[in-house]
C-alpha positions as CSV (number, residue, x, y, z in Angstrom):
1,X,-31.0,7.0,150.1
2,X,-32.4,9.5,147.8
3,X,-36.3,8.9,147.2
4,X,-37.8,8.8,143.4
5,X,-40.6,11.0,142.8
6,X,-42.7,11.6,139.6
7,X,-45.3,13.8,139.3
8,X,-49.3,12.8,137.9
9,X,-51.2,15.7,136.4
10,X,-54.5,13.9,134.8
11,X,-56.7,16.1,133.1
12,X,-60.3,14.6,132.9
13,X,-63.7,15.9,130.6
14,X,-65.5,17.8,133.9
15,X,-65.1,20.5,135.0
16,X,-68.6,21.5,136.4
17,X,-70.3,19.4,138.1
18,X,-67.5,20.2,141.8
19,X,-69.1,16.8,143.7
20,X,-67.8,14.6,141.0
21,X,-64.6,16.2,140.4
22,X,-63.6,15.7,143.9
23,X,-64.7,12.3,143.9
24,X,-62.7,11.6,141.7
25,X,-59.6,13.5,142.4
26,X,-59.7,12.6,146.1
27,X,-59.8,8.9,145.1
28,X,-55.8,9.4,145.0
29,X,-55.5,10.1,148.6
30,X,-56.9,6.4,149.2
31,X,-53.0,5.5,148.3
32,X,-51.4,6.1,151.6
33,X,-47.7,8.3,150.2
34,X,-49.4,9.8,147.5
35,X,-50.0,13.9,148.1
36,X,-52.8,15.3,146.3
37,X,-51.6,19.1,145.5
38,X,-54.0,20.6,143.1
39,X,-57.4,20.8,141.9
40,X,-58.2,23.0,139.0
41,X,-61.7,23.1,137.3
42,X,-62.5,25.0,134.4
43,X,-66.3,25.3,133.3
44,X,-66.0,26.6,130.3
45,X,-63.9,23.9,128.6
46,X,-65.5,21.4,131.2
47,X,-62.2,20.1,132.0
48,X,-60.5,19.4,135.6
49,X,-56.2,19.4,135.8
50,X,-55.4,17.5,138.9
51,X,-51.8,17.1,140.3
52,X,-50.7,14.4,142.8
53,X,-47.1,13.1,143.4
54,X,-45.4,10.5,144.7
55,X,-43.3,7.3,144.7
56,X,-43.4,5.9,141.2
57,X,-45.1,2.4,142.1
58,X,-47.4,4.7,144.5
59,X,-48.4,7.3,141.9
60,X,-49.4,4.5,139.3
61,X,-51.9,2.9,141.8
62,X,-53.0,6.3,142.7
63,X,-53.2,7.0,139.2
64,X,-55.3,3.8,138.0
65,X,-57.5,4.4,140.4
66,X,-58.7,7.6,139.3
67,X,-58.7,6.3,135.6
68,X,-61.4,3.9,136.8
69,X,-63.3,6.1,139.0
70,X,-63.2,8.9,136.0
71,X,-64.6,6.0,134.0
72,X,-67.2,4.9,136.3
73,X,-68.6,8.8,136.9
74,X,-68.2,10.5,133.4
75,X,-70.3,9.1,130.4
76,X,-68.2,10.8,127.4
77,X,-71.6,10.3,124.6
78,X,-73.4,12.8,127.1
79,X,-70.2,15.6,127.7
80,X,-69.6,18.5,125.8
81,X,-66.7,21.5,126.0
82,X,-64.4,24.2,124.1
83,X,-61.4,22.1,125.1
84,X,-60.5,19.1,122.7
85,X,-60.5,15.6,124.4
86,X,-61.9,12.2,123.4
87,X,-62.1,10.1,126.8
88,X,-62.8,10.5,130.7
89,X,-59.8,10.5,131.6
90,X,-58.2,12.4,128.4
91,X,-54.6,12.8,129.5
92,X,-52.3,11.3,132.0
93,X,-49.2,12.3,131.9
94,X,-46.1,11.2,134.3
95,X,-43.3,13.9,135.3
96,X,-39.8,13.0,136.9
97,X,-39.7,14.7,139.7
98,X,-36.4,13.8,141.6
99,X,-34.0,11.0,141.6
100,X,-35.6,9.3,138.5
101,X,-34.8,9.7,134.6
102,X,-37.3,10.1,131.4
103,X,-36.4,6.5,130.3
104,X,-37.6,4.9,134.3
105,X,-41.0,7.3,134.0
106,X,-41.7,6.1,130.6
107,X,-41.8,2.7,131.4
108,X,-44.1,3.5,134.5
109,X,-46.3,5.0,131.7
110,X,-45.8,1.7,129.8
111,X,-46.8,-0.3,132.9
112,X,-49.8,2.2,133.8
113,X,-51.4,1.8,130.2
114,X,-50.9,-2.1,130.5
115,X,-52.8,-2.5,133.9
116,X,-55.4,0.3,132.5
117,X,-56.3,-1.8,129.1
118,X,-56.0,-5.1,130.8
119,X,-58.2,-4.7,134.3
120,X,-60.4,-1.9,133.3
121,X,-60.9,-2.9,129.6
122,X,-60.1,0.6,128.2
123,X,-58.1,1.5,125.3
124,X,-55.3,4.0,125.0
125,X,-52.3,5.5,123.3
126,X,-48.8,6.6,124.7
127,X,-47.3,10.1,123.4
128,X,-44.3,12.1,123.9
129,X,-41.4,10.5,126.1
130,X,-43.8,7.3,125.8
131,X,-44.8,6.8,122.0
132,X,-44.6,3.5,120.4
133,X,-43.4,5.6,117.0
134,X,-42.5,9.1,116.0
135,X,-46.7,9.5,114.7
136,X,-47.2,9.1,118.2
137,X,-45.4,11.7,119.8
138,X,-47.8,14.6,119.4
139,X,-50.6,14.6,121.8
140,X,-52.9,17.1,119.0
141,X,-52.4,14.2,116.5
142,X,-53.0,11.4,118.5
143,X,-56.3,13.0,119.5
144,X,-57.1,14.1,116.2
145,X,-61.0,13.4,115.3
146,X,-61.4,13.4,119.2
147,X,-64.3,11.8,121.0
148,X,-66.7,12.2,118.2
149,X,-64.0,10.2,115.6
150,X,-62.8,7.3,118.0
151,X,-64.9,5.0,115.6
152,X,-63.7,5.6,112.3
153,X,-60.0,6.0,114.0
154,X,-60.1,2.8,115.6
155,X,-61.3,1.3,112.1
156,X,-58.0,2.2,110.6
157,X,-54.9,-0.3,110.7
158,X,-52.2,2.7,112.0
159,X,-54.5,4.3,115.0
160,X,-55.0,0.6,116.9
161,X,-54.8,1.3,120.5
162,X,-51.3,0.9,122.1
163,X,-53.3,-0.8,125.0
164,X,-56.3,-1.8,125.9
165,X,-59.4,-3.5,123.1
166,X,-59.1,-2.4,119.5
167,X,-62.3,-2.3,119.0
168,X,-64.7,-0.3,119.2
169,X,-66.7,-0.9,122.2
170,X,-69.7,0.1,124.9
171,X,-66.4,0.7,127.5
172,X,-65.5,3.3,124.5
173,X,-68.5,4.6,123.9
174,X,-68.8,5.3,127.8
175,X,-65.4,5.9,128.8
176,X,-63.8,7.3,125.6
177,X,-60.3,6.7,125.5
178,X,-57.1,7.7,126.9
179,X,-53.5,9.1,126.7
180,X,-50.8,8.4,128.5
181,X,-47.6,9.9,128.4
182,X,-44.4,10.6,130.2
183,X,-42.7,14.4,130.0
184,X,-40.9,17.0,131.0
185,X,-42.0,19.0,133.7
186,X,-43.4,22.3,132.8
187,X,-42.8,25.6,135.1
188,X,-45.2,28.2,134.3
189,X,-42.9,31.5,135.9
190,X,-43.5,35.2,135.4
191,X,-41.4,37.8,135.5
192,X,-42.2,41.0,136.5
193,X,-41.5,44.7,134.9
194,X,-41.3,48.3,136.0
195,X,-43.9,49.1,133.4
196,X,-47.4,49.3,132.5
197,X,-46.6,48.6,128.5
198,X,-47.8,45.8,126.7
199,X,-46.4,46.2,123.8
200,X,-42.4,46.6,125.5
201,X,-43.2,43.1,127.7
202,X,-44.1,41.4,124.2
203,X,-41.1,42.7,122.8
204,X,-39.1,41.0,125.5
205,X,-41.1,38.1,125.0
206,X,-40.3,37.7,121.5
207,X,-36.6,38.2,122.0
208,X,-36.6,35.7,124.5
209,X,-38.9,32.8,123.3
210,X,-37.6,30.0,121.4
211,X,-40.2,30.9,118.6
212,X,-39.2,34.5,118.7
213,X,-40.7,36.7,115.9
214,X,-42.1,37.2,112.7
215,X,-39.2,38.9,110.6
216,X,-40.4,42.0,109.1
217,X,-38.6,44.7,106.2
218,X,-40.2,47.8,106.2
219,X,-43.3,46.4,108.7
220,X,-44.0,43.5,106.3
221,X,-43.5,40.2,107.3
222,X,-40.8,38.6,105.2
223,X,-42.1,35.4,103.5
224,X,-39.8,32.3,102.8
225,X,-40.2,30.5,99.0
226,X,-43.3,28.6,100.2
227,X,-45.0,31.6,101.0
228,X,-44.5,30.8,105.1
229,X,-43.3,34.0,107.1
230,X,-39.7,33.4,108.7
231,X,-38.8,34.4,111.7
232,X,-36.3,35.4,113.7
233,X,-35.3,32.6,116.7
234,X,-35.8,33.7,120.5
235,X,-32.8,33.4,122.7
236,X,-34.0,30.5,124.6
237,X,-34.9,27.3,123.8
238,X,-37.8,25.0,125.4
239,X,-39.3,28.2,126.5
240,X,-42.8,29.9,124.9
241,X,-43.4,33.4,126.1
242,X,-46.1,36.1,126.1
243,X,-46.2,39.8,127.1
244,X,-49.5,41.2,129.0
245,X,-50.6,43.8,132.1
246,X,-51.7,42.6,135.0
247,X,-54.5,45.0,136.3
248,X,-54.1,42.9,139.9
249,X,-50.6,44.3,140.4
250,X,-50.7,47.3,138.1
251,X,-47.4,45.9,136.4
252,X,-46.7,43.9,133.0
253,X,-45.1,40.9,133.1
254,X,-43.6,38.2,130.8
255,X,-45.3,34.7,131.2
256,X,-43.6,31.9,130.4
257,X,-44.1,28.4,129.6
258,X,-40.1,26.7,130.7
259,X,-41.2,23.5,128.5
260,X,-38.1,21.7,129.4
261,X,-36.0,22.9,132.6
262,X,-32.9,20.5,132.0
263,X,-32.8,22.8,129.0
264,X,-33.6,26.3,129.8
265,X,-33.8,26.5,133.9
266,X,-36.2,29.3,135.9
267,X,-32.9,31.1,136.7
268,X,-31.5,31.5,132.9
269,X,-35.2,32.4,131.6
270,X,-35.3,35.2,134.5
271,X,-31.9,36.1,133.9
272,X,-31.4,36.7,130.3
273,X,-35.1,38.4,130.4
274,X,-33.4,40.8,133.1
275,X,-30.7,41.5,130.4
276,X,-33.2,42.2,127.4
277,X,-35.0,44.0,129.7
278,X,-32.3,46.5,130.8
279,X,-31.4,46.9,126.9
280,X,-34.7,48.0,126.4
281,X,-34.5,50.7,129.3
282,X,-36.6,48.4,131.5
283,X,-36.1,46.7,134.6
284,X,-37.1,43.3,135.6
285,X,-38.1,43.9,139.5
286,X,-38.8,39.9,140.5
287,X,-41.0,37.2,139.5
288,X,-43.8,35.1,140.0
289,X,-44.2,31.3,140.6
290,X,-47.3,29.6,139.3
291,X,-47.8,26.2,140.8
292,X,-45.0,24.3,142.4
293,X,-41.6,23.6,141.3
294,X,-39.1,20.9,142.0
295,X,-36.4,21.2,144.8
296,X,-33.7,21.1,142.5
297,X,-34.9,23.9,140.2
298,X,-34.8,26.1,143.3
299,X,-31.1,24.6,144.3
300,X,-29.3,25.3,140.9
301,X,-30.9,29.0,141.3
302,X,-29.3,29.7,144.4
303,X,-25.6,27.9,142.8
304,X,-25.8,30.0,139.4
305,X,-26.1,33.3,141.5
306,X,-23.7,32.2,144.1
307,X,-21.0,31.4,141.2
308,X,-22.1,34.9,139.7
309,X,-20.7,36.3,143.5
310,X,-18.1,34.1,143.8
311,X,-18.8,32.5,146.9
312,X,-18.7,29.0,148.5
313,X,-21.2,26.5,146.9
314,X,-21.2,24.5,150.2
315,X,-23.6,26.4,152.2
316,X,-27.1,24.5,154.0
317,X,-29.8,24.1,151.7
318,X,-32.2,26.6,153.6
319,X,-30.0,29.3,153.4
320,X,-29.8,28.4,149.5
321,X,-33.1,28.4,149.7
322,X,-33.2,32.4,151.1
323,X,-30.5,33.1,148.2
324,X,-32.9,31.9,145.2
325,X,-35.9,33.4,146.4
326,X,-34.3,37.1,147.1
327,X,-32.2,36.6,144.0
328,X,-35.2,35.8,141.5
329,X,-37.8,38.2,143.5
330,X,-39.6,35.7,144.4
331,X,-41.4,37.5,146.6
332,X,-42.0,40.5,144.7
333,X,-45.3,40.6,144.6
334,X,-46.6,38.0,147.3
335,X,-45.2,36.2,150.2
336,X,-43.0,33.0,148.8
337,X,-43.3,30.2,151.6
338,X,-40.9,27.5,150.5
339,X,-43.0,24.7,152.5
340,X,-46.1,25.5,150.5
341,X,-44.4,26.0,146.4
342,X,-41.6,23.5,146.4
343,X,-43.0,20.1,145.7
344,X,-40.5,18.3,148.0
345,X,-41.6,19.8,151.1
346,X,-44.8,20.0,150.2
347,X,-44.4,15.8,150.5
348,X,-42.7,16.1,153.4
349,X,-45.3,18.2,155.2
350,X,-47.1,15.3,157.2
351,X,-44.5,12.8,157.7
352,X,-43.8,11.6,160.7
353,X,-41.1,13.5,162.5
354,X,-37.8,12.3,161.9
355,X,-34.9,12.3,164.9
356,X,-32.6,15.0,162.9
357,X,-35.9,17.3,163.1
358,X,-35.5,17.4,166.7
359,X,-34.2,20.4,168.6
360,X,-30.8,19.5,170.5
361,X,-32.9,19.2,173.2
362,X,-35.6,17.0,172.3
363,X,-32.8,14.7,170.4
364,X,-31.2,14.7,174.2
365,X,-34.2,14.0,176.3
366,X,-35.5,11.1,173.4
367,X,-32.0,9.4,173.6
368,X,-31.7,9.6,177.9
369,X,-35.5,8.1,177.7
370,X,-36.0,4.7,178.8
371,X,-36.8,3.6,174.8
372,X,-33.5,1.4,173.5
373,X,-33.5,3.8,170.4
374,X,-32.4,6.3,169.3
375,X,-29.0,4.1,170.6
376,X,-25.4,4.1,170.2
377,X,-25.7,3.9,166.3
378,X,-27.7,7.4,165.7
379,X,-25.6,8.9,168.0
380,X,-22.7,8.0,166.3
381,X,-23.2,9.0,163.1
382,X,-24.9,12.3,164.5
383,X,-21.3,13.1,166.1
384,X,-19.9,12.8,162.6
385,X,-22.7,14.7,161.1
386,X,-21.1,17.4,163.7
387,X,-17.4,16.7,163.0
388,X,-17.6,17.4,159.0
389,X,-19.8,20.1,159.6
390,X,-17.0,21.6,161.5
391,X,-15.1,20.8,158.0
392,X,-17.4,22.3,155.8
393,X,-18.0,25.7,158.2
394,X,-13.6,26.3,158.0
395,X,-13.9,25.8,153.9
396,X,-17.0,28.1,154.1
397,X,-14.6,30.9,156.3
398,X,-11.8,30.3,153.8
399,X,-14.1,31.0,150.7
400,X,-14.6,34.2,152.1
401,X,-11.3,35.4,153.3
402,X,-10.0,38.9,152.4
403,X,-7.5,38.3,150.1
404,X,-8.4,34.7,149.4
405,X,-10.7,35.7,146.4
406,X,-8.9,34.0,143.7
407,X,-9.2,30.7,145.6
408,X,-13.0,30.3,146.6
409,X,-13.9,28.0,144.3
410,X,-11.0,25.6,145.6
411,X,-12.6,26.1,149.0
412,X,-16.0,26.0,147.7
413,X,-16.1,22.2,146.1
414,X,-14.4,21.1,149.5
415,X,-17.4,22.5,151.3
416,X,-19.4,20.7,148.7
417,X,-18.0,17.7,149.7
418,X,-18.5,18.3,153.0
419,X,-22.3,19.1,152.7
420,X,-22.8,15.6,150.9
421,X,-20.7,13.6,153.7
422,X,-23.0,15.9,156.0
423,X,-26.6,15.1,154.1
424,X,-25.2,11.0,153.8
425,X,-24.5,11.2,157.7
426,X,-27.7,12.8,159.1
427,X,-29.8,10.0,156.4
428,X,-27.9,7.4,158.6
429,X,-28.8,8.8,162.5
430,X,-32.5,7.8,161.2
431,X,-31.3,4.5,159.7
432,X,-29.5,3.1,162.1
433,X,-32.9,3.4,164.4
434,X,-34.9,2.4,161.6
435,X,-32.2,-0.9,160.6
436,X,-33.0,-1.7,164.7
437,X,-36.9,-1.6,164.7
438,X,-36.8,-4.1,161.4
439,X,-34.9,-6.3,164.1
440,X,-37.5,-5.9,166.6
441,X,-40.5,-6.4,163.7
442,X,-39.0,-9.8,163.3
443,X,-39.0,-11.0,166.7
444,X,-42.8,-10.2,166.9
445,X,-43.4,-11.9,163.9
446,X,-45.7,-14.9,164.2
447,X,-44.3,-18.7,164.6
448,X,-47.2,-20.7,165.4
449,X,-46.3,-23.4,162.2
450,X,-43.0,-24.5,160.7
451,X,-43.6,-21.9,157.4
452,X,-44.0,-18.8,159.5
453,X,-40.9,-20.1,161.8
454,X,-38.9,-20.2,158.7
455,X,-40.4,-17.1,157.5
456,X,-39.3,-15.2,161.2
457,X,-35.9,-16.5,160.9
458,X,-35.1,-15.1,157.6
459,X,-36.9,-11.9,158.3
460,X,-34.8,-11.7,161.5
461,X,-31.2,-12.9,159.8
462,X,-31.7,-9.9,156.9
463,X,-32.6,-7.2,159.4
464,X,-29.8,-7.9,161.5
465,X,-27.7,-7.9,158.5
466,X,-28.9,-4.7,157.6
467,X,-28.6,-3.3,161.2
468,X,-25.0,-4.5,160.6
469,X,-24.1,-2.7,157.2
470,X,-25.7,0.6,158.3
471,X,-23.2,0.8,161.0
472,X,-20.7,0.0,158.3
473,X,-21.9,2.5,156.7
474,X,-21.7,5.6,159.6
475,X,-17.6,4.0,159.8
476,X,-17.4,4.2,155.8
477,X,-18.3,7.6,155.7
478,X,-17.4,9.5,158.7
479,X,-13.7,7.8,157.8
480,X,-13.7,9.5,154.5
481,X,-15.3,12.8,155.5
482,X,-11.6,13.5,157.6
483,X,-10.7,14.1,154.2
484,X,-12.4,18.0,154.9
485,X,-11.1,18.5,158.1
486,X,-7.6,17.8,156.6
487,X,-7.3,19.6,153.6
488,X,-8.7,22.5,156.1
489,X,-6.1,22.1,158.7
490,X,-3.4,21.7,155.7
491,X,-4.2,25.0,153.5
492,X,-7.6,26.4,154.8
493,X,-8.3,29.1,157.9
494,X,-5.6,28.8,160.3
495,X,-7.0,30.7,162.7
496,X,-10.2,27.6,162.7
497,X,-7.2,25.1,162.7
498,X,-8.9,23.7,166.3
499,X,-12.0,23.5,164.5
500,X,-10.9,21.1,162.2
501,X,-9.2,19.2,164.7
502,X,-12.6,18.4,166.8
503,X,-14.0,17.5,163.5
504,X,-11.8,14.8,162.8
505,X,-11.8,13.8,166.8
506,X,-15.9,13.7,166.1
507,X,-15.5,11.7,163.3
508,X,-13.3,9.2,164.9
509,X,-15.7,8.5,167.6
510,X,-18.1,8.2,165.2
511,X,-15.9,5.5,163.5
512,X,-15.4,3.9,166.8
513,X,-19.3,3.9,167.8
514,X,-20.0,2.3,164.5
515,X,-17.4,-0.4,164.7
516,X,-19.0,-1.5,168.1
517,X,-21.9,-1.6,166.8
518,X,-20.9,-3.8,163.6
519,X,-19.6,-6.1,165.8
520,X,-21.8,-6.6,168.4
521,X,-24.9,-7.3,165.5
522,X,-22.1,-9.6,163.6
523,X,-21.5,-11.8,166.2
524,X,-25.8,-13.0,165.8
525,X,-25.5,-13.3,161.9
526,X,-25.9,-17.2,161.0
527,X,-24.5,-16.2,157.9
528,X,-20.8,-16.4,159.1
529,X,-18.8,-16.1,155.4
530,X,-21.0,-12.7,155.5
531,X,-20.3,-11.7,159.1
532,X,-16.5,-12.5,158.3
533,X,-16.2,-10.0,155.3
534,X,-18.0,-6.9,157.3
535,X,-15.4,-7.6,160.1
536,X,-12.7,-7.4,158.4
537,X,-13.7,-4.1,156.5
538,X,-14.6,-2.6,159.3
539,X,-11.6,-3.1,161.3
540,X,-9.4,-2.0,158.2
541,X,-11.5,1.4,158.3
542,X,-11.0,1.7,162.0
543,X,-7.3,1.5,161.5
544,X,-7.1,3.9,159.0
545,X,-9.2,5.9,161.0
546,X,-6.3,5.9,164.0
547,X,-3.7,6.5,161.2
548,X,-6.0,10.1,160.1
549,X,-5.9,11.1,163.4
550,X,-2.0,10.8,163.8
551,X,-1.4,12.5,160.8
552,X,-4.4,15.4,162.8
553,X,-2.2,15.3,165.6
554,X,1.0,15.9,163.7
555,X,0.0,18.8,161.9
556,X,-1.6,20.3,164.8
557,X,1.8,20.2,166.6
558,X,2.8,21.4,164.1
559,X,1.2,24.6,163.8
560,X,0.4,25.3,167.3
């Protein structure tokens, strides 16, 4: 339901001559799902950082293809720069993005180096989240000796290649080398100051910084018994920090480095640099975005400051959107357009339009078309989409009653929950179109020989089995979401108590919809012992579903 995406940010030995860096870095748009979002050349250390993300299985193709094209354009015994590096393509480091942990990314980086050594014939290492050993994790040491070394490293025992020939080779004197790795993802942020100094932003810097400062007695620094200077920890960990003025905007500012955001997020960085800042007789007045950042960074922004209000958690996520940009200053200096800086949407810029991007209107006038979908199915589960946002809305007007304050956050996780029934719902109006085109796909299938007649029969039983659980699915879950309307009418709003009431009414029909449509694709599943099972679930939710809207009716009567 939820998409993986890791992020690719290769950094290759060219940065000058432009027609072979975009050769090269448009290469990756020849993998059709992969989104190229960055080219940035430097001349001076003759070095290019480009960033593309995608599906894992996506990205690595995308990926290995630039390797070879990198391979095939740069000659590494004619290439000179300030910045260290030993191969064509020096680094390649993987990023989770969303939906996808260190461990999955670092065996993508695994398989990546595998299919690099063995089909291109070029040797490598894996560092950080990837090493093969501790010696490995540090990308300065594994490139230690760089370029001009590769020979008498590759002639010692403990540097052989984790992939790739252990030799060295022409493809290594040519091609150099290369790194792969999987790591965190890295937000460079800024925050800005209502000052001009320096020295004061550095000062914040320090006492936020995992490194911190240089102790000092009397303006000497204080040196520990091997003659090292200690120093005095930052506040924040994962997070390196500098001071400077930015002539641009007339302002300092604090840039960071947010190494590790599952350890210090953009939202505690800007907020404990807005307390240092205040004790300092400063005042932090927004911040500043550099690159993009992951949906989820943007989400637990908008929930730390909503907690810090008190208010309901369980709000859309465009208006947490608004909440995280106005709340970090975002737009401070600059415009902040969500669709261009968070990575997410940046992927789902050109896709094609899905139905629960229509306008009511358009979603009317598609389903009264003479096309056979959007059907019954969509439309079910977009009337339960409907009945738990009703839910959701009369836990969101609870959170904020007068007099209520004490119990928002009881009425806040059962908007939550009404959010996720809402997000799993709307996924399902697209599936259940989707599940009935796989159906179609397999009629049209060829069956011209007994193979492909087999083939077409086994593509056409699993999509109609899959056109059958989805159903299942919009019944499962617009069941369960009455849950919200419930509670609601129980201990929520009274004066919304019809509101819930049409939510669980839209969520029944959206039971009943589904359960027509589980039956009517059971009945053509060859696979009877499967067909059975479904059946009997689904008529055990629709009866439960009858039994929810009693208990509705009773509590109605109730109260009215």
């Amino acid at each position: 339901m939820h998409r993986q995406l890791i992020e690719c940010v290769p950094n290759i030995s060219e940065g000058r001559d432009i027609n072979k860096i975009h050769t090269i870095a448009n290469i990756v748009k020849t993998v059709e799902g992969v989104k190229l979002l960055d080219i940035d050349p430097g001349k001076a250390t003759n070095r290019t950082v480009i960033t593309f993300v995608g599906e894992p299985e996506k990205v690595i193709e995308a990926a290995f293809r630039l390797i070879r094209k990198a391979s095939e354009l740069i000659d590494m015994s004619k290439q000179t720069g300030e910045h260290p590096r030993f191969g064509a393509t020096d680094v390649c480091p993987l990023v989770p993005i969303a939906n996808i942990s260190m461990e999955e990314t670092a065996k993508y980086a695994h398989q990546l180096g595998k299919r690099v050594g063995e089909e291109l014939g070029i040797s490598g290492y894996f560092y950080e989240n990837a090493a093969t050993s501790n010696e490995r994790k540090n990308l300065a040491t594994v490139r230690s000796g760089e370029y001009e070394g590769l020979k008498e490293k590759l002639s010692k025992a403990n540097w052989k290649p984790d992939f790739g020939p252990t030799q060295y080779n022409e493809q290594i004197i040519s091609s150099g080398v290369t790194a792969i790795s999987a790591r965190d993802f890295l937000i460079a942020y800024n925050v800005n100051l209502n000052s001009t100094s320096t020295r004061r932003a550095n000062a914040i810097a320090f006492d936020i910084r995992e490194n911190g400062r240089a102790k000092l007695v009397e303006g000497k620094k204080v040196l520990d018994k091997d003659g090292n200077p200690e120093r005095i920890p930052g506040k924040l960990k994962a997070v390196k920090g500098i001071g400077w003025f930015i002539e641009e905007y007339g302002i300092a500012q604090i840039s960071y480095n947010l190494t590790n955001i599952t350890i210090t997020s953009m939202h505690e960085a800007f907020y404990e640099t807005d307390v240092a800042a205040t004790k300092r007789g400063l005042r932090v007045t927004g911040s500043e975005l550099v690159g993009l950042v992951p949906l989820q960074a943007m989400l637990d922004a908008a929930d730390f400051y909503l907690k810090k209000q008190e208010r309901s958690l369980g709000i859309s996520e465009n208006e947490k959107i608004k909440i995280a940009i106005k709340s970090l200053g975002l737009d401070d200096l600059k415009p902040f357009n969500p669709q261009e800086r968070i990575i997410e949407y940046v992927m789902n810029a050109d896709a094609e339009k899905k139905l629960i991007d229509f306008s009511v209107k358009d979603f009317a006038e598609e389903t009264a078309s003479e096309s056979m979908a959007p059907g019954g199915g969509s439309i079910a589960a977009y009337v339960g989409t409907l009945g738990v946002s009703l839910g959701a809305m009369v836990a969101n007007l609870s959170a904020h009653k007068p007099g209520w304050d004490s119990k928002w956050e009881y009425f806040s996780n059962w908007a939550e929950k009404g959010q996720q029934y809402k997000n799993d719902l709307l996924f399902l109006v697209d599936e259940d179109t989707n599940a009935f085109n796989k159906i179609i796909d397999g009629f049209r299938m060829p069956k011209t020989n007994n193979e492909e007649i087999e083939i077409r029969k086994q593509a056409i039983e699993d999509a109609t089995k899959y056109a059958t659980e989805i159903p299942f699915k919009v019944m499962e879950t617009a069941c369960n979401s009455i849950e919200v309307m419930l509670e609601m009418m129980k201990n929520g709003l009274q004066n919304s108590l019809s509101d819930g009431g049409v939510g669980v009414l839209c969520a029944k029909t959206a039971v009943t919809g589904a359960y027509f449509n589980v039956r009517i694709n059971a009945k053509d599943i060859k696979d009877r012992k499967f067909a059975e099972i479904i059946l009997a679930k689904a008529e055990d939710i629709y009866q439960q579903t009858i039994g929810l809207e009693n208990e509705m009716m009773q509590i109605i009567n109730s109260k009215i």
